[in-house]
N, C-alpha and C positions, 0 to 999 in steps of 0.2 A: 687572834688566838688560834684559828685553825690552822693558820698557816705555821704560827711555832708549832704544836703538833706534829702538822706531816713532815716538818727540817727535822725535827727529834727523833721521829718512826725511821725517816730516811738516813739518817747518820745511826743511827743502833744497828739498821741492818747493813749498813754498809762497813760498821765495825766487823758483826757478827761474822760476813763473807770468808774473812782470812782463814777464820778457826775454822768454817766447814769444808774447805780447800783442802787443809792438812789431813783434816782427819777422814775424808772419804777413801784417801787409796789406801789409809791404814784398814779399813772395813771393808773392801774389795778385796784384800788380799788374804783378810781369812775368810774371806766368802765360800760357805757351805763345809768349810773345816769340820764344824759342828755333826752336820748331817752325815758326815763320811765318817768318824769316828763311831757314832748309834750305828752305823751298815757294818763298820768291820765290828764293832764288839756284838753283833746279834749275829755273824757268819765266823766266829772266833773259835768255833766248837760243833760243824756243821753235823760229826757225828753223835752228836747228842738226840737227835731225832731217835737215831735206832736203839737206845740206851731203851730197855724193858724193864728196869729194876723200878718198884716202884719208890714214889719221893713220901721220907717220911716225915710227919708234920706234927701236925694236932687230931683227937681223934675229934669227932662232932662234935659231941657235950660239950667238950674245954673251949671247942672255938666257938659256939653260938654264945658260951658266957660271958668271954672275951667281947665275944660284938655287943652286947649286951650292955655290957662298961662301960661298952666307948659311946653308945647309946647317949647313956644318961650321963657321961662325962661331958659333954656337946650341949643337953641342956634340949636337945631334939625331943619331942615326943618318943615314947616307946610305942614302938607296931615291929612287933614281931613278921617280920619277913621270911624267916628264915620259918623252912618246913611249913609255909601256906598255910601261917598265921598259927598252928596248935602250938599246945604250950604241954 
């Protein structure tokens, strides 16, 4: 019985071999594509450092509410984090 086994283990992976043949130089060739596309889109705009204008958002109140939500929308305990726990 072990011995069918290891003929079964051995012939699966002797199937398996072709398909990982094929598809490694397809994954070599977009090797690190990925990471080079995050480098050019975060140097896309290099002078946005010296930009002074401030970013306009939410003011506190609307976004602590917001977090708040999402708090108990999660099902997580409420602990006020924000502004070191006062309320």
């Amino acid at each position: 019985m072990r011995n069918i086994l290891l003929l079964l283990a051995a012939g699966t992976l002797t199937a398996c071999a072709p398909v990982l043949v094929q598809t490694t130089p397809q994954w070599d060739a977009r090797f690190g594509v990925d990471t080079r596309m995050v480098l050019a889109q975060q140097i896309m705009h290099p002078e946005a450092a010296r930009n002074t204008n401030p970013v306009s958002g939410m003011d506190g109140r609307s976004a602590r509410s917001a977090y708040e939500r999402y708090q108990k929308a999660g099902g997580e305990p409420q602990q006020s984090s924000l502004m070191g726990g006062a309320k």
